[in-house]
N, C-alpha and C positions, 0 to 999 in steps of 0.2 A: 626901611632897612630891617627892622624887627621880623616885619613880616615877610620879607624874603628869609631870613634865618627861620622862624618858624616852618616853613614850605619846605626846605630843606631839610629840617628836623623832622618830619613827619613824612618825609620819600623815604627817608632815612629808616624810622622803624617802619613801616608798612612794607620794606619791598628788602633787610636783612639777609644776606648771604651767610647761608650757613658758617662760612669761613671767619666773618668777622665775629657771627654770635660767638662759634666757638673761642677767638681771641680773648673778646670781651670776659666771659665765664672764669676764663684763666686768669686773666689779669687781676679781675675783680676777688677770686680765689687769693691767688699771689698776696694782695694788698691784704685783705683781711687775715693772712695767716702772719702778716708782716704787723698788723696793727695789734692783734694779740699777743704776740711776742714782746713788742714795745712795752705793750701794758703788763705785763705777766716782769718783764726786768724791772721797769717803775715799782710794781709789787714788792718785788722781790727789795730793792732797795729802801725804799718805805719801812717795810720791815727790819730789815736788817738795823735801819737808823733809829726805830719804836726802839728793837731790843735793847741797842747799844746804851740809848739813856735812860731804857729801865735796868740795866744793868749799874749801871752809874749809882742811878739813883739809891739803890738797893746797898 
């Protein structure tokens, strides 16, 4: 069963239509501008929670 999945996988990238590369690039784009964001808010709250109890502390 593996190796039908693999055989699959490998028609798959050897024989790529432009349309789906294109997809792919996007989505992959998409996700990554989506996963920086997440991180960049987590940041952002992180900090905001540092200051609050060096604020405190002080």
């Amino acid at each position: 069963m593996r190796y039908v999945g693999h055989d699959l996988c490998l028609s798959h990238l050897s024989f790529p239509s432009r349309e789906s590369v294109k997809q792919l690039m996007v989505g992959w784009k998409l996700r990554r501008k989506a996963i920086t964001s997440t991180r960049k808010s987590i940041l952002k709250y992180h900090f905001e929670e540092i200051m609050a109890e060096f604020i405190d502390a002080n």
